[in-house]
KOLTI-326011 format. One record per residue (C-alpha): chain; x, y, z. Coordinates in steps of 0.2 Angstrom, whole numbers. Example, Ala and Ser with C-alpha at 12.3 -4.5 7.8 and 13.67 -1.06 7.14 Angstrom:
KOLTI-326011
<"A" <62 -22 39>>
<"A" <68 -5 36>>
//
This chain:
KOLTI-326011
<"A" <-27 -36 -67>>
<"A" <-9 -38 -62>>
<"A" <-1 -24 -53>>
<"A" <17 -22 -49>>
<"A" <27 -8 -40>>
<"A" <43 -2 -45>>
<"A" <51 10 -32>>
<"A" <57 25 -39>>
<"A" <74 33 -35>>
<"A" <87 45 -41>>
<"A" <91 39 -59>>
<"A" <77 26 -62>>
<"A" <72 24 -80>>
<"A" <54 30 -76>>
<"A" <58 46 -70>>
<"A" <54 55 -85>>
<"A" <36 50 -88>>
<"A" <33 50 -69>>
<"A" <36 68 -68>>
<"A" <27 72 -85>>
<"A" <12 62 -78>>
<"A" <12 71 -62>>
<"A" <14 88 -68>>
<"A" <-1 85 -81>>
<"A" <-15 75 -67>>
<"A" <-10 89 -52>>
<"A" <-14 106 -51>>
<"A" <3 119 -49>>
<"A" <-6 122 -31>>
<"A" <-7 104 -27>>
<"A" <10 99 -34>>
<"A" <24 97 -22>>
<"A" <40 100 -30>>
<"A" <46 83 -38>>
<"A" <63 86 -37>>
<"A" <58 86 -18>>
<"A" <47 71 -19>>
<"A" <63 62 -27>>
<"A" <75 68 -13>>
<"A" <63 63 0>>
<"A" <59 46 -8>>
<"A" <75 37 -2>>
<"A" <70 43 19>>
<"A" <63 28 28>>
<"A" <44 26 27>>
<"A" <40 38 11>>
<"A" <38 24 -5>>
<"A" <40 34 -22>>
<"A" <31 19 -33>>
<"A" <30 18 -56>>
<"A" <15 6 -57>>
<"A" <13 -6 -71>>
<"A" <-4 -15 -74>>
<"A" <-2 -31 -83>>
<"A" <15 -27 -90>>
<"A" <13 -9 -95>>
<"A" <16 8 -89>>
<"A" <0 12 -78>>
<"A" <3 28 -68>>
<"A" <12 34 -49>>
<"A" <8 32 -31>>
<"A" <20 41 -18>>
<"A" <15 35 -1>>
<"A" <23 40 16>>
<"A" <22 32 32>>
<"A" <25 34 50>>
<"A" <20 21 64>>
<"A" <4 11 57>>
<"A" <-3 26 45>>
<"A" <-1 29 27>>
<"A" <-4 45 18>>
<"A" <-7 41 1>>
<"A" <1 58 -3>>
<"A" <-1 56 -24>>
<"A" <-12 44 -37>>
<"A" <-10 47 -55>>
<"A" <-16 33 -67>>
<"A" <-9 35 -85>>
<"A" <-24 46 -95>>
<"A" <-25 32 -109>>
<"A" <-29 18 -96>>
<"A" <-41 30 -84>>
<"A" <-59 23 -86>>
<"A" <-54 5 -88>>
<"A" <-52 0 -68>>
<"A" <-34 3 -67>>
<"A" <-34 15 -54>>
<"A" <-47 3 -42>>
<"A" <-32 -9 -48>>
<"A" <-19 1 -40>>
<"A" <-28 4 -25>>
<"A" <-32 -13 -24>>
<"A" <-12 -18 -23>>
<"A" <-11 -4 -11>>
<"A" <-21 -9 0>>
<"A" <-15 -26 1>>
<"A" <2 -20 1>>
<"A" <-1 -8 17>>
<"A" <-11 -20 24>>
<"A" <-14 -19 44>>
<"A" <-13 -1 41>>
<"A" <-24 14 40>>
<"A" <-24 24 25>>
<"A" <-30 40 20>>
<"A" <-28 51 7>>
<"A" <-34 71 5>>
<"A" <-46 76 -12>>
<"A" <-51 94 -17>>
<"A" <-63 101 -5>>
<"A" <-84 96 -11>>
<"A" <-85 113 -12>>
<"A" <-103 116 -24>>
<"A" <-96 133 -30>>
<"A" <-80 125 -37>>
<"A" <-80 125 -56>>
<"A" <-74 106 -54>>
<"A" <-90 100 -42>>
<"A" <-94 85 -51>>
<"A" <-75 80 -55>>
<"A" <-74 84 -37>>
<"A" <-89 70 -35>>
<"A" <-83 59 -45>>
<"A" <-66 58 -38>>
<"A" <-76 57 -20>>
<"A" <-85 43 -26>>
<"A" <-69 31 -33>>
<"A" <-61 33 -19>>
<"A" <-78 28 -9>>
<"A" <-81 16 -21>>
<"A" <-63 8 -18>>
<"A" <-65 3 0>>
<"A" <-62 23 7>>
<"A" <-75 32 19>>
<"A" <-75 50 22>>
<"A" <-66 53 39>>
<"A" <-75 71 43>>
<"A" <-58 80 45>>
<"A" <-53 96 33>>
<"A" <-35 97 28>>
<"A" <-24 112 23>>
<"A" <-10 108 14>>
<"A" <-2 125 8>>
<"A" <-16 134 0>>
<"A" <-27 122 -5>>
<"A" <-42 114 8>>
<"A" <-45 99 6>>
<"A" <-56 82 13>>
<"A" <-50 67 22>>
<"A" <-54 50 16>>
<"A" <-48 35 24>>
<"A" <-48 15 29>>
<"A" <-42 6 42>>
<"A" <-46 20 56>>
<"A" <-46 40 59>>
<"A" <-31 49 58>>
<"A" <-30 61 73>>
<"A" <-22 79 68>>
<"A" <-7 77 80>>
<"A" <-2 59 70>>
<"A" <-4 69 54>>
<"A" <9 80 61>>
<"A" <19 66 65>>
<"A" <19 59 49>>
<"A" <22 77 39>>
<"A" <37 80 51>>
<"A" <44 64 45>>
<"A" <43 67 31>>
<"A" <46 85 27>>
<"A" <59 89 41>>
<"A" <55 102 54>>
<"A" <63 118 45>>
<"A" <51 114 31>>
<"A" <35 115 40>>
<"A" <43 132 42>>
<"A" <37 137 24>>
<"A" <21 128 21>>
<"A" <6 125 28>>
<"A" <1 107 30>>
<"A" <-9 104 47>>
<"A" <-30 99 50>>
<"A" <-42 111 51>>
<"A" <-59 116 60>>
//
């Protein structure tokens, strides 16, 4: 499958079914707000990306970066293309594309009482599947907990923080919650 990025910015024609995507794939207490995803996206280090796979719309990957990490903040494949290795696609091209970096990236918490345990599972195993271990860490990002997967190393809480204050700007970490947890 062929991959291609296409960086997303204030006025790109993608906009529209960007958003719509990720409104529909993200829970509201998972969502950041896009208009602040969008603002944020032309900062140094934070990549807003419209993915096509072999010439058609595919999905969204919004990736921010400080030193030699990459938090692969948001993933949405297109829903009539999941199942078919698009999304192993993407990361794939990710991968290759942050190369010589560590990712990592945060899914719901395996918490066996959630309704969603084995999408929970499922979504664990992709990502395990992809070339992503789990990095033993907990992660609170406003309300939700979540786990840590990663390649390319560990992601130590203080470059976490590092990363999010790039990205989010001191007076926001104000507001919200977004730090590792015990």
């Amino acid at each position: 499958m062929k991959i291609t990025f296409r960086r997303i910015k204030k006025g790109s024609p993608d906009i529209g079914i960007v958003k719509n995507l990720y409104t529909k794939a993200f829970p509201a207490e998972e969502r950041a707000p896009f208009l602040l995803l969008l603002l944020r996206s032309s900062k140094p280090g934070i990549d807003f990306w419209s993915v096509d796979c072999n010439g058609r719309w595919a999905g969204m990957l919004y990736v921010v970066s400080h030193k030699d990490l990459s938090y692969l903040f948001y993933l949405a494949v297109d829903k009539d293309l999941r199942g078919m290795g698009v999304g192993s696609a993407i990361l794939q091209a990710a991968r290759k594309r942050y190369a010589g970096r560590r990712l990592f990236l945060a899914i719901e918490e395996l918490d066996e009482k959630a309704e969603n345990y084995p999408e929970r599972i499922r979504r664990r195993d992709f990502y395990v599947r992809n070339g992503f271990t789990e990095l033993h860490r907990k992660l609170r990002e406003g309300r939700v907990l979540y786990d840590i997967l990663g390649c390319g190393g560990d992601v130590k809480p203080a470059e976490y923080k590092a990363l999010i204050k790039c990205f989010s700007g001191s007076i926001l970490l104000k507001f919200f919650t977004m730090e590792f947890v015990d």
